[in-house]
DSSP file (Angstrom, degrees, kcal/mol; ACC not computed):
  #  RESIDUE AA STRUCTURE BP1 BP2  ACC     N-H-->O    O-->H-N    N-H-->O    O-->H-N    TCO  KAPPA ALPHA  PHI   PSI    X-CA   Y-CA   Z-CA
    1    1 A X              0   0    0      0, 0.0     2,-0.4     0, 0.0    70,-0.1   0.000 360.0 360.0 360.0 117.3  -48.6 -143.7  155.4
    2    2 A X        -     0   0    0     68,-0.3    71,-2.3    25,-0.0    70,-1.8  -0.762 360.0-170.7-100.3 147.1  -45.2 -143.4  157.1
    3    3 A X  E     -a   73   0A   0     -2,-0.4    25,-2.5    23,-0.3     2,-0.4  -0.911   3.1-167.8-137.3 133.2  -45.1 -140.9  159.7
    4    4 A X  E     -ab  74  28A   0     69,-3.2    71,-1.6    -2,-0.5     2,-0.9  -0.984  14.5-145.6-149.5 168.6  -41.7 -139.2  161.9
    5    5 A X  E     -ab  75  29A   0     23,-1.0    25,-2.2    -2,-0.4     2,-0.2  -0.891  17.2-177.7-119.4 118.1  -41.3 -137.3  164.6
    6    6 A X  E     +ab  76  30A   0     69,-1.1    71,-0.8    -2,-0.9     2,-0.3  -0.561  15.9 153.2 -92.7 156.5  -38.6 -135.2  164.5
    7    7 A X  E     - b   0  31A   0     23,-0.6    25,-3.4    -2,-0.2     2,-0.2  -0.917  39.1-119.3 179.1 172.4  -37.9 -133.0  167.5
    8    8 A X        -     0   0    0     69,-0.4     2,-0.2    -2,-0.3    71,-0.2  -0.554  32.8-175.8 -99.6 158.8  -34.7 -130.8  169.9
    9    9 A X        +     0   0    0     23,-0.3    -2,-0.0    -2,-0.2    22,-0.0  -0.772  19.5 166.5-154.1 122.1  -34.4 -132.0  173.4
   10   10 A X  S    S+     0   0    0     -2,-0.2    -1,-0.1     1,-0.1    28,-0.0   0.917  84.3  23.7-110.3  -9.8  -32.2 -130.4  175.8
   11   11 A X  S    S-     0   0    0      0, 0.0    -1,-0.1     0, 0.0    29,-0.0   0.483 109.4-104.6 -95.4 -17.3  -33.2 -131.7  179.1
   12   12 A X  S  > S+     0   0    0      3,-0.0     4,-1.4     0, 0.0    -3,-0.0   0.563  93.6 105.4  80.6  13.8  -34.9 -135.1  177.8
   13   13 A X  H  > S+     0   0    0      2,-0.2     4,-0.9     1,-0.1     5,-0.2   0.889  87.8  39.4 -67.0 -50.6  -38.6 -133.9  178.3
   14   14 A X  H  > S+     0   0    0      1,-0.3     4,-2.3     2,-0.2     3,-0.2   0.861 114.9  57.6 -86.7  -7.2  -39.1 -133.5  175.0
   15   15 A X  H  > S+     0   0    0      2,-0.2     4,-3.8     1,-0.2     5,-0.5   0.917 106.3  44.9 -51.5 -49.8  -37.2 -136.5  174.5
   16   16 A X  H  < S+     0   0    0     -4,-1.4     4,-0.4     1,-0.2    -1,-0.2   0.732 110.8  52.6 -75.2  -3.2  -39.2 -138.6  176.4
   17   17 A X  H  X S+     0   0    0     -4,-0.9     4,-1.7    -3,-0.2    -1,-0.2   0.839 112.4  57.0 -90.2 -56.4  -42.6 -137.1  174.9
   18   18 A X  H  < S+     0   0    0     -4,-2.3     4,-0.5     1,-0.3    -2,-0.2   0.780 108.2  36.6 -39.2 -55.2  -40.8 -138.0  171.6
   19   19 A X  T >X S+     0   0    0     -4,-3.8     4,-0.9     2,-0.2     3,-0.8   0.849 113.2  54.5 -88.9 -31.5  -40.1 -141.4  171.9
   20   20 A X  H 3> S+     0   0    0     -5,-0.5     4,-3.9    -4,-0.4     5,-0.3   0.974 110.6  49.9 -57.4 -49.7  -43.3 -142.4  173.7
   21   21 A X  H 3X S+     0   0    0     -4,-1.7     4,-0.9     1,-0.3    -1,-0.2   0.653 112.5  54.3 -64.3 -19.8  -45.3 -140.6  170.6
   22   22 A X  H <>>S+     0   0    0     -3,-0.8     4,-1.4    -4,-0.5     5,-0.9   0.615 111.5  38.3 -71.9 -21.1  -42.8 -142.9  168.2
   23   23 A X  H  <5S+     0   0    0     -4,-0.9    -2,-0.2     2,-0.2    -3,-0.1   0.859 120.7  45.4-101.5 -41.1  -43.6 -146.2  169.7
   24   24 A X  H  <5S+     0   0    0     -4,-3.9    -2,-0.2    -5,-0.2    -3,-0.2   0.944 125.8  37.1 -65.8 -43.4  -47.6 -145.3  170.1
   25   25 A X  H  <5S-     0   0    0     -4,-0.9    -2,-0.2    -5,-0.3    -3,-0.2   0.960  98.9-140.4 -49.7 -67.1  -47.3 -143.8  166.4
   26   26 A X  T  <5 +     0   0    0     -4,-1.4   -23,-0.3     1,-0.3     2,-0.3   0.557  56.9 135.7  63.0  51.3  -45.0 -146.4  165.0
   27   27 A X      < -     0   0    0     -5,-0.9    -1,-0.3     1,-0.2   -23,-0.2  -0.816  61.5 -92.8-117.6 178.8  -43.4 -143.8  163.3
   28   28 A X  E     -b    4   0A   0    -25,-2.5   -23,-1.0    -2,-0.3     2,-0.4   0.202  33.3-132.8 -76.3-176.3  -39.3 -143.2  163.0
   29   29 A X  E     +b    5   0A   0    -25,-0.1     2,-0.4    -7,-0.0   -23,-0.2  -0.908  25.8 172.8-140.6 122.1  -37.4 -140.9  165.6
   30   30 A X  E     -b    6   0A   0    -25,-2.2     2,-0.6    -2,-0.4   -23,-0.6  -0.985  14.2-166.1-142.5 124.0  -34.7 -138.2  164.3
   31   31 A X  E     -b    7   0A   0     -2,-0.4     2,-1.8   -25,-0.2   -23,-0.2  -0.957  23.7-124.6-123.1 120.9  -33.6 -136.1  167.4
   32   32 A X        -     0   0    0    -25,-3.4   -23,-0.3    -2,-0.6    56,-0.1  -0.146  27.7-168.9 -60.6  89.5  -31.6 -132.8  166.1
   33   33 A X        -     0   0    0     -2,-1.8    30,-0.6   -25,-0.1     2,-0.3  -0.576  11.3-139.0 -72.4 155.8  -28.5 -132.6  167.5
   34   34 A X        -     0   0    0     27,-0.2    27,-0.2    28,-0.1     3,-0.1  -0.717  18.9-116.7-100.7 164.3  -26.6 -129.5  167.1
   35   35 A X  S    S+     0   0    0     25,-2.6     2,-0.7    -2,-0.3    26,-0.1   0.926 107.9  33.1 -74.9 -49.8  -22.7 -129.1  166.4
   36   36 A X  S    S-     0   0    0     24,-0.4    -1,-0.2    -3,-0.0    -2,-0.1  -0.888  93.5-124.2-128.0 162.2  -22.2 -127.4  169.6
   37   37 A X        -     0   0    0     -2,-0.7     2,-0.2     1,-0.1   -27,-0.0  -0.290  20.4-124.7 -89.1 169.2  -24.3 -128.3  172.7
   38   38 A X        -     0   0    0      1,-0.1     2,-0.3   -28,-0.0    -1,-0.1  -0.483  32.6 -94.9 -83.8 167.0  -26.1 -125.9  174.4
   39   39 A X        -     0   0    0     -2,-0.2    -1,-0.1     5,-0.1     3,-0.0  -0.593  33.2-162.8 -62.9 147.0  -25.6 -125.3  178.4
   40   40 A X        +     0   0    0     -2,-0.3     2,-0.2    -3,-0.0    -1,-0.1   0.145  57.3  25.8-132.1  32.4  -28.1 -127.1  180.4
   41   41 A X  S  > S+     0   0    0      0, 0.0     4,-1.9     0, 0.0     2,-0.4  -0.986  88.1  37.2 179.7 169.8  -28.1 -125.7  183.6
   42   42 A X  T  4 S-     0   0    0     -2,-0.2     4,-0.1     1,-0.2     0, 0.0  -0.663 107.9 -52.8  85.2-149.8  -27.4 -122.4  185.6
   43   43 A X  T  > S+     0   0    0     -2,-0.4     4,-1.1     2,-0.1     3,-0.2   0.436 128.9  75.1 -94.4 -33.6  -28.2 -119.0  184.3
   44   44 A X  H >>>S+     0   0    0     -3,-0.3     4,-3.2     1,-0.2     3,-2.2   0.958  96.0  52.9 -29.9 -69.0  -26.0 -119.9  180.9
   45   45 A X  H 3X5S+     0   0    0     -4,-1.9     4,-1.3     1,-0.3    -1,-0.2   0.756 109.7  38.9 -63.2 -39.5  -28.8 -121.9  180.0
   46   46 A X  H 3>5S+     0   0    0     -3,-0.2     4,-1.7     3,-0.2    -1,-0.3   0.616 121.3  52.0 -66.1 -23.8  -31.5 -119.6  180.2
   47   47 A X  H <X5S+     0   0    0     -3,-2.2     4,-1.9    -4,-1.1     5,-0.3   0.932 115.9  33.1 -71.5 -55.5  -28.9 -116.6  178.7
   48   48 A X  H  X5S+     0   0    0     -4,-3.2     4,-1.9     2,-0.2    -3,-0.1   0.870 117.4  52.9 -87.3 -30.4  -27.7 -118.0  175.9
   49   49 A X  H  <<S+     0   0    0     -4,-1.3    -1,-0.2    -5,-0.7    -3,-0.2   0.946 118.7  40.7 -69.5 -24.0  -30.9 -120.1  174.8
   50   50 A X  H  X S+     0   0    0     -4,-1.7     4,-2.3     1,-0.2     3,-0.2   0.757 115.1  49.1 -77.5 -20.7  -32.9 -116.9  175.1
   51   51 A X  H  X S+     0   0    0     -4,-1.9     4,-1.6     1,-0.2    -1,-0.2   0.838 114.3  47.3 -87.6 -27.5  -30.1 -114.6  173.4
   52   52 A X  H  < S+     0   0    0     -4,-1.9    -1,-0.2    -5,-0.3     5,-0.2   0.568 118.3  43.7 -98.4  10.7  -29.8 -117.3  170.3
   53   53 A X  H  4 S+     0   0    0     -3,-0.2    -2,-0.2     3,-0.1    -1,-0.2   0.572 113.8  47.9 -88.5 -34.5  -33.8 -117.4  170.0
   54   54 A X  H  < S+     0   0    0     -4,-2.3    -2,-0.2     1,-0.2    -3,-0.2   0.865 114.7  48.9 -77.9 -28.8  -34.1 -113.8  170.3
   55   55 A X  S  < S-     0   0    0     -4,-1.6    -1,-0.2    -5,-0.2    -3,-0.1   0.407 107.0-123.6 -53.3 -27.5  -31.4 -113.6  167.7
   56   56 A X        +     0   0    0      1,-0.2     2,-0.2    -5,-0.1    -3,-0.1   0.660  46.0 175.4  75.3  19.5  -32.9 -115.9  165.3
   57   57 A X        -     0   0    0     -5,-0.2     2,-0.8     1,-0.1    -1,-0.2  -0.411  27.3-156.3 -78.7 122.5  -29.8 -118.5  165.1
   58   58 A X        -     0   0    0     -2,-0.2    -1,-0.1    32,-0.1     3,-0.1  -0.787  17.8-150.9-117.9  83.8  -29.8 -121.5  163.3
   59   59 A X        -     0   0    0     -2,-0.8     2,-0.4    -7,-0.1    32,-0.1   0.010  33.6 -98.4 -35.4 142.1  -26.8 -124.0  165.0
   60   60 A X        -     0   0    0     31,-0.0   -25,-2.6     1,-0.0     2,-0.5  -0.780  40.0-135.6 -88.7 143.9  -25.3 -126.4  162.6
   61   61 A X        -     0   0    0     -2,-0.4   -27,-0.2   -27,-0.2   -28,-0.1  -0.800   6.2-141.5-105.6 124.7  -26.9 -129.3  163.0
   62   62 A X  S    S+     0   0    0     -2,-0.5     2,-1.1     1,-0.2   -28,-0.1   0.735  94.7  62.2 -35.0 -35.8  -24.8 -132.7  163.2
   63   63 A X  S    S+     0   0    0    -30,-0.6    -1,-0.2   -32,-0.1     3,-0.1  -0.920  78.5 176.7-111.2 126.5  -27.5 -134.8  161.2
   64   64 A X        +     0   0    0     -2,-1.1    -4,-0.0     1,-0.1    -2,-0.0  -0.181  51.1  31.6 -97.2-165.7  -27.4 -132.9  157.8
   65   65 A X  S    S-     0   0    0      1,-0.2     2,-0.7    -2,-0.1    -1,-0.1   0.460  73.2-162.8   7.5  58.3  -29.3 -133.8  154.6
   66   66 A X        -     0   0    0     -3,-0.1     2,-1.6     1,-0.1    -1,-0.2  -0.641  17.3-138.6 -67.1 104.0  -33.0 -135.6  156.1
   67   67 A X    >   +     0   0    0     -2,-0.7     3,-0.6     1,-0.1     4,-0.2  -0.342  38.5 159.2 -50.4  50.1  -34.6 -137.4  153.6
   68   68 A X  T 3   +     0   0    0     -2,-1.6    -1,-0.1     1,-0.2   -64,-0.1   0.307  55.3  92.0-100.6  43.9  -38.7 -136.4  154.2
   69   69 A X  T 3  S+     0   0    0      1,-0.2    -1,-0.2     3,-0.0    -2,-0.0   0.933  82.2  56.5 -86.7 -41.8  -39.8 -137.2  150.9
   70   70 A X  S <  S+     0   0    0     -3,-0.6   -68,-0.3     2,-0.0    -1,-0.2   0.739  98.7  81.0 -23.6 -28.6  -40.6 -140.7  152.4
   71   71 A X        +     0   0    0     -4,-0.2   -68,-0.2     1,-0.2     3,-0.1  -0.490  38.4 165.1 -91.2 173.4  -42.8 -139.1  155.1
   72   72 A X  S    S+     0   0    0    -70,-1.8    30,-2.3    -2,-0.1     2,-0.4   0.256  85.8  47.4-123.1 -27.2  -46.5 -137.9  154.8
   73   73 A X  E     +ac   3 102A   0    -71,-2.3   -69,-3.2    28,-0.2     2,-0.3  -0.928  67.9 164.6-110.3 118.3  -46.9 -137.6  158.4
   74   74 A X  E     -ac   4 103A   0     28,-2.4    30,-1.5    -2,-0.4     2,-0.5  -0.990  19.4-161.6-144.2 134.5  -43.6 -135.5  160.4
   75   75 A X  E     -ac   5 104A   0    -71,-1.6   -69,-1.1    -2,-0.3     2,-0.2  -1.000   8.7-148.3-119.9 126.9  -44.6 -134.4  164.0
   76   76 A X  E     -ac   6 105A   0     28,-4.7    30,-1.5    -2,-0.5     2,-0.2  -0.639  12.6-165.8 -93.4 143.0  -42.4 -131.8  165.2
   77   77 A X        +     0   0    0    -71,-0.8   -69,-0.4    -2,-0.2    30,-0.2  -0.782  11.2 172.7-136.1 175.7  -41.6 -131.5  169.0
   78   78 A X        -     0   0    0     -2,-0.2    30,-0.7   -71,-0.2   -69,-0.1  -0.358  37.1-130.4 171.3  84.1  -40.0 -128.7  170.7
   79   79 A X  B     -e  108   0B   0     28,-0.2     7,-0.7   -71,-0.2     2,-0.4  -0.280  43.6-136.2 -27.5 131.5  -38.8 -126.9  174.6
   80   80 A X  B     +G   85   0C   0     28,-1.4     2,-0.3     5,-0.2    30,-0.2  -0.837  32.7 173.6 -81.5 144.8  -40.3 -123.2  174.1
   81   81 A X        +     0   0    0      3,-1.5   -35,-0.0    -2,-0.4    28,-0.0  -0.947  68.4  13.0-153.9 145.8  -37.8 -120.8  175.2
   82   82 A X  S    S-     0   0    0     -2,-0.3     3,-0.1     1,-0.1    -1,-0.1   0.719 129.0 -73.3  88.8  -2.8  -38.3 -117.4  174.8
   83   83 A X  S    S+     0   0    0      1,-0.2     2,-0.3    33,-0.0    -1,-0.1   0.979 121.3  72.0  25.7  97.1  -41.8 -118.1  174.0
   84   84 A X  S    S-     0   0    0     36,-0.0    -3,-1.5    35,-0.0    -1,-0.2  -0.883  90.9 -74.0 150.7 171.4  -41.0 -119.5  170.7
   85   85 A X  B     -G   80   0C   0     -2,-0.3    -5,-0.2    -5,-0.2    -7,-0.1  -0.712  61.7 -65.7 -96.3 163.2  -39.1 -122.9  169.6
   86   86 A X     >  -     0   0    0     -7,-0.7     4,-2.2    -2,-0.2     5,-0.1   0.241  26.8-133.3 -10.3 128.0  -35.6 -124.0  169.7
   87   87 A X  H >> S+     0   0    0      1,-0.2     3,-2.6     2,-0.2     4,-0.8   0.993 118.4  61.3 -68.1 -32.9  -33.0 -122.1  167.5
   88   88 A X  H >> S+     0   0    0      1,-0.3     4,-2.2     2,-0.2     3,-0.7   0.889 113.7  42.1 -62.0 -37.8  -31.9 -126.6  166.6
   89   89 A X  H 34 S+     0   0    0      1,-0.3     4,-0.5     2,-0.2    -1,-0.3   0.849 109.4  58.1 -63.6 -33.5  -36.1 -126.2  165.2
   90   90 A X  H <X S+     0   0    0     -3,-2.6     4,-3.4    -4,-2.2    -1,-0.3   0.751 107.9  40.1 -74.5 -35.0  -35.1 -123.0  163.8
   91   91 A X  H <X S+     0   0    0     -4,-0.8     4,-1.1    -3,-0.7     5,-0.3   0.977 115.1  50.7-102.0 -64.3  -32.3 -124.5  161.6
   92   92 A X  H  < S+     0   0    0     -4,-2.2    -1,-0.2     1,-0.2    -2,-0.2   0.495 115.0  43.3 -65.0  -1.8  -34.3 -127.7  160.4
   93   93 A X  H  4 S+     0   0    0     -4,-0.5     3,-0.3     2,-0.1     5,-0.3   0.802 120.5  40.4 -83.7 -53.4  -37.6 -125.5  159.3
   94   94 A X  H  < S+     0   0    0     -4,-3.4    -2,-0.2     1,-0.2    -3,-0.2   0.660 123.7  47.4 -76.7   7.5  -35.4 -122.6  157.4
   95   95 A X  S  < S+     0   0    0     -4,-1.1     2,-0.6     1,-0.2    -1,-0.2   0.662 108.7  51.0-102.2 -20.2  -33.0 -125.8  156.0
   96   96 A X  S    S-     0   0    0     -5,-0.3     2,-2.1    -3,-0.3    -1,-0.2  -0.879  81.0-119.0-126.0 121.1  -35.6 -128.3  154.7
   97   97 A X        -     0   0    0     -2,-0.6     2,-0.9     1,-0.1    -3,-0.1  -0.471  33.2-173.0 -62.2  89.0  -38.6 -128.0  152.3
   98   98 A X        +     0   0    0     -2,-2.1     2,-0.4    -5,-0.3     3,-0.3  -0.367  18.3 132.7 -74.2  52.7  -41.5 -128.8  153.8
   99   99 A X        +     0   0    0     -2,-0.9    29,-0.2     1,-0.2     3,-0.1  -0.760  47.3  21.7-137.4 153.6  -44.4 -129.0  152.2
  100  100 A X  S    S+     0   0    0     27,-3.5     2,-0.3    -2,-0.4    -1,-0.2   0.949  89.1 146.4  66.5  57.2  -47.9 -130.8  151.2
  101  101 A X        -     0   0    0     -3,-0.3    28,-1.5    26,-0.1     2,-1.1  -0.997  59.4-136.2-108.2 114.1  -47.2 -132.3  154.4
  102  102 A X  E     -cd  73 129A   0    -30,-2.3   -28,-2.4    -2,-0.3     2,-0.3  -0.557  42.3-176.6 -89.6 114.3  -49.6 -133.4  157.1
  103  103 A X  E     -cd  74 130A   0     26,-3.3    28,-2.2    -2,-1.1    29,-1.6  -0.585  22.3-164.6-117.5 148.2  -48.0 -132.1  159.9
  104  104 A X  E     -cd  75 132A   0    -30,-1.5   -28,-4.7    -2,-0.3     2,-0.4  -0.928  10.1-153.1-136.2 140.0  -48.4 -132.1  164.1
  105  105 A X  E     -c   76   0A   0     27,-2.0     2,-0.4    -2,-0.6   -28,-0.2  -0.913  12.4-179.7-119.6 155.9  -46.9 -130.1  166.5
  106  106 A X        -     0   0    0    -30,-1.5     2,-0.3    -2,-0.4    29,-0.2  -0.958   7.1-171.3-140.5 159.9  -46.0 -130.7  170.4
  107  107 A X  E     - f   0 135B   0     27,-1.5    29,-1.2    -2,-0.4     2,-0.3  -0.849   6.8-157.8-137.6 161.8  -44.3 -128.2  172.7
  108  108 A X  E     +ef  79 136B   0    -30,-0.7   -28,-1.4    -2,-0.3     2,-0.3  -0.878  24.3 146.4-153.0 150.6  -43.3 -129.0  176.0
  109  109 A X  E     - f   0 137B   0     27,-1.1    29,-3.2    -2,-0.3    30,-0.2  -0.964  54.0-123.4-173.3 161.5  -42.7 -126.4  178.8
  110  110 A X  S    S-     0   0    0     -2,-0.3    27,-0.1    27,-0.2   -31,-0.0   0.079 107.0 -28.4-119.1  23.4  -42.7 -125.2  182.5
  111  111 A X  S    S+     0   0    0      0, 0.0     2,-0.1     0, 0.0    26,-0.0   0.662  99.1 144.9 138.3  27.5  -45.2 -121.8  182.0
  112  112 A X        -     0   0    0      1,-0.1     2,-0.7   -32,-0.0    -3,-0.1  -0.400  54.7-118.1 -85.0 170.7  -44.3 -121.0  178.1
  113  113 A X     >  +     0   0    0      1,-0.2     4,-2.0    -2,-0.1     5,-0.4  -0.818  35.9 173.2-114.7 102.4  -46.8 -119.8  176.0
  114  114 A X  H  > S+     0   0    0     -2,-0.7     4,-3.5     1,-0.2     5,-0.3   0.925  76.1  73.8 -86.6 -14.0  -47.2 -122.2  173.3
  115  115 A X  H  > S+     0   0    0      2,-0.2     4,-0.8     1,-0.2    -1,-0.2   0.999 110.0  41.5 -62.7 -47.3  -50.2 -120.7  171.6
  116  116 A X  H >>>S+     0   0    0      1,-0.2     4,-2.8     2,-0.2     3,-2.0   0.979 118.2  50.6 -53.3 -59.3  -46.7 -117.9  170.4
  117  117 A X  H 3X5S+     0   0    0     -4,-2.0     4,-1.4     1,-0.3    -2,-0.2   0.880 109.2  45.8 -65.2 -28.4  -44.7 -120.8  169.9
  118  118 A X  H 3X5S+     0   0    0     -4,-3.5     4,-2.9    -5,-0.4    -1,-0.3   0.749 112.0  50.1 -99.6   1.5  -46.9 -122.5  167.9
  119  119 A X  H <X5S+     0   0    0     -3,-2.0     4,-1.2    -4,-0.8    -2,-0.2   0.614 106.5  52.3-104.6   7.8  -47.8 -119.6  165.8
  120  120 A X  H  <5S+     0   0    0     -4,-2.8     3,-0.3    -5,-0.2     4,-0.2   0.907 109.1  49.9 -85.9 -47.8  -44.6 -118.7  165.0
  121  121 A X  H >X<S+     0   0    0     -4,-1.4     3,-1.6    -5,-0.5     4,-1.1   0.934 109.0  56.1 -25.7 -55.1  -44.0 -122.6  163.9
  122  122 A X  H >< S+     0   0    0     -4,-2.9     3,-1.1     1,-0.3    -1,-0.2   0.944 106.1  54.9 -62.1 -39.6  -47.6 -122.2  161.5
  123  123 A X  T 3< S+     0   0    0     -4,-1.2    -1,-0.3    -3,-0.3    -2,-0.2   0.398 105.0  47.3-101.2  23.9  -45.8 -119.3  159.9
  124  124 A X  T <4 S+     0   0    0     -3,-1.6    -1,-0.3    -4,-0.2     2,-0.2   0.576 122.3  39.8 -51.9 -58.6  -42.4 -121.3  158.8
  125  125 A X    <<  +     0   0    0     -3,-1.1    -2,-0.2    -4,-1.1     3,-0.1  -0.225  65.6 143.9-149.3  47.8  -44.6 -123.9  157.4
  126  126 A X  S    S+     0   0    0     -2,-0.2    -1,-0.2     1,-0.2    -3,-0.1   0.027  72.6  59.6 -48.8  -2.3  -47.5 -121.9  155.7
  127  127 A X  S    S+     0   0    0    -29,-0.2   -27,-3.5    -3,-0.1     2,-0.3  -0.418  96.2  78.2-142.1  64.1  -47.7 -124.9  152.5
  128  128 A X  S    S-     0   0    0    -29,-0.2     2,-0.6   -28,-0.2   -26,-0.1  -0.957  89.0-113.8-158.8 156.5  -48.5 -127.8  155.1
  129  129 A X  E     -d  102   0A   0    -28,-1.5   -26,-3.3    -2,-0.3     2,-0.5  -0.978  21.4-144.6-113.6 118.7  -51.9 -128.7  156.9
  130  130 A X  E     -d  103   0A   0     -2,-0.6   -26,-0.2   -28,-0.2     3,-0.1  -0.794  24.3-179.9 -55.1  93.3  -51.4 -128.1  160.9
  131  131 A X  E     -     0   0A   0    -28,-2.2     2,-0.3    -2,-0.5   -27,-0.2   0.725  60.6 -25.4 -87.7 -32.2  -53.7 -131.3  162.0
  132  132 A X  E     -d  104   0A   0    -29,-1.6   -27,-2.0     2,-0.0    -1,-0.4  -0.972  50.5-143.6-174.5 170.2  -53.3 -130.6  165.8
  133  133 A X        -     0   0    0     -2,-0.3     2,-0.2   -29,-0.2   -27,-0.2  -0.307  19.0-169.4-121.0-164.1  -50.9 -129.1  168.5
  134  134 A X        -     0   0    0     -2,-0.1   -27,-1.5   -30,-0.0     2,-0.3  -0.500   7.1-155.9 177.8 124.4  -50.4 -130.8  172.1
  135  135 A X  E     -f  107   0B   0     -2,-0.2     2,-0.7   -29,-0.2   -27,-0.2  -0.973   4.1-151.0-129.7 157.5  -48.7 -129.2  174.8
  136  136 A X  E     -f  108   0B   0    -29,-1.2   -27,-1.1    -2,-0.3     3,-0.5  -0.789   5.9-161.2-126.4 107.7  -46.9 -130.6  177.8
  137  137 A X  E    S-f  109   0B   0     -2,-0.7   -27,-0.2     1,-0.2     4,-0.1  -0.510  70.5 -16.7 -69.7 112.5  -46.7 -128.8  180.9
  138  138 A X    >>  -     0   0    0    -29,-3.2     3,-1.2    -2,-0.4     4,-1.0   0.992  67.6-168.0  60.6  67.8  -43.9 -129.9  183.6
  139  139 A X  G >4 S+     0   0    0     -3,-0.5     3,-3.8     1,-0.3     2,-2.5   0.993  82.3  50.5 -40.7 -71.9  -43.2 -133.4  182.1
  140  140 A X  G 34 S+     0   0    0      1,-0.3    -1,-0.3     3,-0.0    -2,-0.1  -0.317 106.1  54.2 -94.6  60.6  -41.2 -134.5  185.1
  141  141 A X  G <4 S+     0   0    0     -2,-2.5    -1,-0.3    -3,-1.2    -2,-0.2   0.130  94.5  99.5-129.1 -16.5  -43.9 -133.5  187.7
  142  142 A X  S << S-     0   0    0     -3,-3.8     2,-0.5    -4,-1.0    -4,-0.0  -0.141  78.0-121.3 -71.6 159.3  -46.2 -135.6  185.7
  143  143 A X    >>  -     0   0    0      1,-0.1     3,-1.1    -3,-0.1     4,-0.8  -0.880  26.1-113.1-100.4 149.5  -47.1 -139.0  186.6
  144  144 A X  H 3> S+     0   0    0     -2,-0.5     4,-2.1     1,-0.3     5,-0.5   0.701 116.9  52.1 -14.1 -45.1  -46.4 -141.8  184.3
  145  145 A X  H 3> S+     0   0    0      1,-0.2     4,-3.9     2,-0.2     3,-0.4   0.982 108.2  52.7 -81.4 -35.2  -50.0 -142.3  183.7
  146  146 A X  H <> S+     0   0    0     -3,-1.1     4,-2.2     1,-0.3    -1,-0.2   0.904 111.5  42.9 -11.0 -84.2  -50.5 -138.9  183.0
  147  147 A X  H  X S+     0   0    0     -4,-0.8     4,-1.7     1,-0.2    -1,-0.3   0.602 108.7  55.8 -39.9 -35.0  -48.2 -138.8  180.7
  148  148 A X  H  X S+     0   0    0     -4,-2.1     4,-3.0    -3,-0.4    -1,-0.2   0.903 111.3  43.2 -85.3 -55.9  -49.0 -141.8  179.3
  149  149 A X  H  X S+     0   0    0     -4,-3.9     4,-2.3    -5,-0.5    -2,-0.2   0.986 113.4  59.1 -53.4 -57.7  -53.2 -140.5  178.6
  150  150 A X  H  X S+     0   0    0     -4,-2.2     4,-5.1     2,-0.2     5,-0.3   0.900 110.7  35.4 -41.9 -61.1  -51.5 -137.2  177.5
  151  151 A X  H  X S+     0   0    0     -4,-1.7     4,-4.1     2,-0.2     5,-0.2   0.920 118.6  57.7 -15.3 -84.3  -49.4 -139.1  174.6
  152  152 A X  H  X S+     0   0    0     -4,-3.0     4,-0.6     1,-0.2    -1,-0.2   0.765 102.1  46.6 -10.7 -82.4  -52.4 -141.3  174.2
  153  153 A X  H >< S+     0   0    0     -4,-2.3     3,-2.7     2,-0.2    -1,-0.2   0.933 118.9  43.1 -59.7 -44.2  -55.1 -138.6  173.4
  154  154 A X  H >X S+     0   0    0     -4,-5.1     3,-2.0     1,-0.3     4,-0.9   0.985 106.3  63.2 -65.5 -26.7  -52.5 -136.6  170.4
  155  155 A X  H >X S+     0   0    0     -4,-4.1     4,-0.7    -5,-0.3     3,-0.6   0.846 100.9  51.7 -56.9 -12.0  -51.7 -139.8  169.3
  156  156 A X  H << S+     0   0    0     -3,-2.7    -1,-0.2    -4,-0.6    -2,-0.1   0.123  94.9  63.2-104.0  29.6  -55.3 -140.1  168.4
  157  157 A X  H <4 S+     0   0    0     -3,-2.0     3,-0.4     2,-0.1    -1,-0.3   0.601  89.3  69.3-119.5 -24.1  -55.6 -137.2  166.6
  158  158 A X  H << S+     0   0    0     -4,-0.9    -2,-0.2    -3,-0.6    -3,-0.1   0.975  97.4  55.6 -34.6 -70.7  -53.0 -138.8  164.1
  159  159 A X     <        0   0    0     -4,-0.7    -1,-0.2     1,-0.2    -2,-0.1   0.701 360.0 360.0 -47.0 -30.6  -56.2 -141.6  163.0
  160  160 A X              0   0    0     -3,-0.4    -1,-0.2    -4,-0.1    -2,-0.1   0.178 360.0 360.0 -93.5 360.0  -58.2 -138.5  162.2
């Protein structure tokens, strides 16, 4: 079973939740860049990521045409903003056929509501089995071991 974790990052929490889950997993790592970057600081950041979520706007994304007929296993990762995922999430769900997939989701956040964010994900990808969620609150308050047990326990929902 080959398994990847796809995921947006704009701050490098969900990066670093990404790549830890890749290396415990051993599955590949595809981070969605977009064509133009977002702001990452300031009031910009909060403006324009909430006005291109609330909007529904799917950035072009620098890696085009992903190949997940290889996969069986794709865990998707994902900032909520907006309550809701990344418009870069937005663009690789309404761009790519996804389906008869066994599929995992992870959120990361500072007070978002993933239980919205993650049902707006289930209803994008309504001909796939949703095996488990995980969400991670305040990455960079966490400590390393934390993190590390957090990781740990979704990765083990993977075996399952």
């Amino acid at each position: 079973m080959k398994s990847v974790v796809i995921y947006f990052s704009l701050e490098g929490n969900t990066h670093l939740v990404a790549k830890m889950i890749a290396e415990r997993a051993g599955a590949d790592l595809i981070r969605l860049e977009p064509e133009k970057e977002y702001q990452s600081s300031g009031f910009g950041k909060y403006f324009y990521g909430g006005k291109s979520v609330i909007f529904h706007e799917k950035p072009r994304l620098l890696n085009e045409n992903l190949n997940l007929n290889e996969y069986d296993t794709i865990i998707i990762g994902t900032p909520i903003w907006a309550g809701s995922f990344t418009p870069p999430i937005n663009t690789f769900l309404s761009e790519n056929i996804i389906q008869d997939k066994s599929l995992f989701l992870f959120a990361t956040h500072r007070g978002g509501d993933t239980a919205k964010c993650f049902a707006k994900m289930k209803e994008k990808l309504t001909k796939n089995q949703i095996k488990g969620t995980a969400e991670f609150n305040c990455v960079n308050k966490m400590s390393a071991k934390e993190l590390d047990d957090r990781v740990r326990k979704f990765c083990l929902t993977f075996a399952n």
